[in-house]
C-alpha positions in Angstrom: 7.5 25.9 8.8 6.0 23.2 6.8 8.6 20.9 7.8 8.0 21.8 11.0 3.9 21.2 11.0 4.5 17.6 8.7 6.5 16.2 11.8 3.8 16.8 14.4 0.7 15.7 12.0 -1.3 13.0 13.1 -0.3 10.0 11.7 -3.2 7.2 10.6 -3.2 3.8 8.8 -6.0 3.0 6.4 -6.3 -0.9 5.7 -8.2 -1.9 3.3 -9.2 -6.4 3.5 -11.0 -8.7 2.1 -11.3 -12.4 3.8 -8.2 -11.9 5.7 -8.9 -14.1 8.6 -5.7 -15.6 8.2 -3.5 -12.7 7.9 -5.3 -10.8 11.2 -4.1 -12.1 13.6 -0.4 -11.6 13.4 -0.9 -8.1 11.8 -3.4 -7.4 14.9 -0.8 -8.0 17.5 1.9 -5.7 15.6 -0.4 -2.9 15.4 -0.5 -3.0 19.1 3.1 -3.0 19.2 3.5 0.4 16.9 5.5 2.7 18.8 4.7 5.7 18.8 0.9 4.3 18.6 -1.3 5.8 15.3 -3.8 8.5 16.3 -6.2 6.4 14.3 -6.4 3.1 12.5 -9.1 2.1 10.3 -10.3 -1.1 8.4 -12.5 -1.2 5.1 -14.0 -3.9 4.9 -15.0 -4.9 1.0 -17.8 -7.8 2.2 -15.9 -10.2 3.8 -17.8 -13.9 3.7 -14.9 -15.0 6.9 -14.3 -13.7 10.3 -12.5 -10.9 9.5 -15.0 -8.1 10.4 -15.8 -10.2 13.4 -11.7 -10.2 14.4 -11.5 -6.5 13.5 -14.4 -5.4 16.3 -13.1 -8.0 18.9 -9.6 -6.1 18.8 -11.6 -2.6 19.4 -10.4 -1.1 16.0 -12.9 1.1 13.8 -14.6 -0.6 10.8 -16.0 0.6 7.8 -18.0 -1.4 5.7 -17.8 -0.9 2.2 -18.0 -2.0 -1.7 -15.5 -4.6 -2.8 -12.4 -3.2 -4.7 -8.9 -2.2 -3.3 -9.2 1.6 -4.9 -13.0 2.2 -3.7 -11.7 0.7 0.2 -8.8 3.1 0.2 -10.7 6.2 -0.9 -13.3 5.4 1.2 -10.9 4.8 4.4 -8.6 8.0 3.1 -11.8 9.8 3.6 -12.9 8.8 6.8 -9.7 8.6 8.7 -8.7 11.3 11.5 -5.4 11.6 10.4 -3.4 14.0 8.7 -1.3 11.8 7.1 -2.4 8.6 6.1 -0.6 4.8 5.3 -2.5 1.8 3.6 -1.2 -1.3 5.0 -2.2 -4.4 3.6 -3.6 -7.3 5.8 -0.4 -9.4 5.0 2.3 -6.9 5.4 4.3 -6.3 8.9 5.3 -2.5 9.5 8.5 -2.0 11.4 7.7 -0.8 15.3 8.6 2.7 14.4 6.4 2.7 11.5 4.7 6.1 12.8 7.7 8.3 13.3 9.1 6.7 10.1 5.9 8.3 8.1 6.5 11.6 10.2 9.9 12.3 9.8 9.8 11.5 5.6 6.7 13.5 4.9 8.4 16.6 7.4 10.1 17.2 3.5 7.0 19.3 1.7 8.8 18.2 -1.3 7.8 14.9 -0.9 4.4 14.0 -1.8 4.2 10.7 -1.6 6.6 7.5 -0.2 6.6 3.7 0.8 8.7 1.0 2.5 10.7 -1.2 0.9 9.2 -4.8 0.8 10.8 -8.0 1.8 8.4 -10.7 0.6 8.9 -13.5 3.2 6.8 -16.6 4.5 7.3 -18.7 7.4 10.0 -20.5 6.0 12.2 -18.7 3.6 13.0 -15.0 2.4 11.9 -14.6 -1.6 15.3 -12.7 -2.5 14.8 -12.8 -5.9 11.6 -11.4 -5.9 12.4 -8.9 -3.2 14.9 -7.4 -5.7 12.9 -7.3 -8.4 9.8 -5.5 -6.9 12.7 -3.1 -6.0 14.0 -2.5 -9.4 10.5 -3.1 -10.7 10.2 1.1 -9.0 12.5 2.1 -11.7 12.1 -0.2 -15.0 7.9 0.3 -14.6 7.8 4.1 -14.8 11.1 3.7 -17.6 8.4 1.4 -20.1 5.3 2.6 -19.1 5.2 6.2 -18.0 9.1 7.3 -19.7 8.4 11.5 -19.5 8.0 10.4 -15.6 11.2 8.5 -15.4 13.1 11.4 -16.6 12.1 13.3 -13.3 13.3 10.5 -11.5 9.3 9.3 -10.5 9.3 6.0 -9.3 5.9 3.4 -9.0 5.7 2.2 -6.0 3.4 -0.9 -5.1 0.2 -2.0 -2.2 3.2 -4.3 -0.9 5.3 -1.2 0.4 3.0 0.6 2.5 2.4 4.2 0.9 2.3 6.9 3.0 0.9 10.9 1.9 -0.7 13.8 3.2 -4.8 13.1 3.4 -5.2 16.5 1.9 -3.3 15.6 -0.9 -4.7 12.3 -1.4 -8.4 14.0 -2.0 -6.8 17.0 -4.2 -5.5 14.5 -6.6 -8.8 12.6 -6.1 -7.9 9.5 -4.6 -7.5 6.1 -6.2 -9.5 5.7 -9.5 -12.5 3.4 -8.2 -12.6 1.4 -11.4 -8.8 -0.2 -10.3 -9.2 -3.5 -8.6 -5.6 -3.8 -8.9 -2.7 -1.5 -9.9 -4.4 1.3 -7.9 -1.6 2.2 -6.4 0.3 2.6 -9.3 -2.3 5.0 -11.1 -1.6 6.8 -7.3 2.0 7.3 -8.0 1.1 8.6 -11.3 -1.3 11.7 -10.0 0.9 12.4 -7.2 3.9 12.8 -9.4 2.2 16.4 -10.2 2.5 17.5 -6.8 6.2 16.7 -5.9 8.8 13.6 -5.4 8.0 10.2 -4.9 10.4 8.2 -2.2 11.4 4.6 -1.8 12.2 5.1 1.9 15.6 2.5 2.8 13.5 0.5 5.9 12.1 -3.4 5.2 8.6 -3.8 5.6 8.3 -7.5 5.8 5.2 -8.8 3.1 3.4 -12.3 3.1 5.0 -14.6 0.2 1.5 -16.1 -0.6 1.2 -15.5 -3.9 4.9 -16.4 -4.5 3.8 -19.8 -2.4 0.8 -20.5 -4.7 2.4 -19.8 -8.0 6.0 -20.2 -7.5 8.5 -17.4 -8.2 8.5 -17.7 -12.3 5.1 -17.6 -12.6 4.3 -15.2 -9.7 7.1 -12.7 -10.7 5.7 -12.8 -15.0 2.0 -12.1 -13.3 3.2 -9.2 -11.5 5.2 -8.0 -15.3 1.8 -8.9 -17.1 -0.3 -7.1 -14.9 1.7 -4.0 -15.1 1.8 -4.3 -19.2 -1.6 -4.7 -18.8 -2.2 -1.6 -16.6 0.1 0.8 -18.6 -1.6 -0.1 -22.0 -5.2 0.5 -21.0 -6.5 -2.8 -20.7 -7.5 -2.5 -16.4 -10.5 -4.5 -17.6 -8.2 -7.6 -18.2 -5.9 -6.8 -14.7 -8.3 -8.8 -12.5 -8.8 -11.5 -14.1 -5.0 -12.3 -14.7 -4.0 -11.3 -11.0 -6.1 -13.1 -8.7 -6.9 -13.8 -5.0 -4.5 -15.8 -2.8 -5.5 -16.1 0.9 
């Protein structure tokens, strides 16, 4: 039966951006595309100093305004949406058309309690491979050196890049993102929702922006994205920010 009630839930996307002019309006036009449609989308908006709020009510899509920081965004969105279950998309990632009935059909398993896409990190000119495997095999060597009693269960981290998907109930049982997080949130997400039942990679591309990749270049970007996730696994979130910053 709860299979059953998990198929017909509502599904809704949270997206939580910061001065993401640039990103919009591709992302904008896929939404519209979604097939089957959301039964609610919903943008937190950390303070943008760009266009981005003004894109966001031009496009007729509900806005919430809130403080800056990824984890306070997504709580606050989680909170507000009209959805039983609930996605965070990020500005710069491209969803698959079936997106919805994707989200449906995996969460129709009670056993899972929370899941993602897997990313393929691309820009207008090339596909980042390399990095595209490693984010995947990042989901099982991350929870092996940082979190090993949760490897053993087979718990993997998933990442903002995938698109996590999870029941809203859930999401404010466990208590949400921890607000102090401006980055790793959603690993600290996997973490709490481990207690609750089985985390999925689900075996559909989401297509992601290769930005930071672009800005950095793969070496760099790929040892920022290790750091960071030392970082985040010994404690030191204070430090995160400040070695994984914004690219727009």
């Amino acid at each position: 039966m709860a299979g059953i009630l998990a198929v017909s839930a509502p599904v809704g996307i949270v997206l939580p951006v910061l001065n993401e002019e640039r990103a919009l309006p591709g992302l904008l036009d896929i939404l519209t595309k979604l097939d089957p449609q959301p039964a609610d989308i919903l943008f937190a908006d950390g303070g943008s100093s760009d266009h981005t709020r003004e894109l966001i009510r031009q496009a007729g899509y509900r806005l919430l305004e809130t403080e800056a920081g990824r984890a306070i965004q997504i709580n606050a969105g989680v909170e507000a949406i009209a959805a039983e279950l609930v996605c965070v998309l990020h500005a710069d990632t491209i969803p698959p058309a079936d997106m919805v009935s994707v989200i449906a059909d995996t969460l129709a398993d009670p056993k899972i309690a929370l899941a993602s896409f897997t990313p393929l990190i691309k820009g207008p000119d090339k596909t980042r491979w390399f990095t595209t495997f490693h984010n995947w095999i990042k989901t099982w060597y991350a929870p092996m050196i940082t979190r090993p009693h949760l490897f053993v269960r087979g718990v993997r981290l998933l990442f903002g890049d995938h698109a996590m998907f999870f029941r809203r109930a859930q999401f404010l049982e466990i208590g949400g993102c921890t607000p102090s997080d401006a980055v790793m949130e959603e690993a600290d997400l996997c973490v709490k929702f481990a207690r609750l039942g089985k985390i999925k990679l689900v075996r559909r591309w989401i297509e992601t922006s290769d930005r930071r990749i672009a800005a950095w270049g793969p070496l760099k970007a790929n040892w920022i994205y290790f750091k960071v996730g030392i970082l985040w696994a010994v404690g030191a979130r204070g430090r995160m920010a400040k070695d994984y910053p914004d690219v727009r």
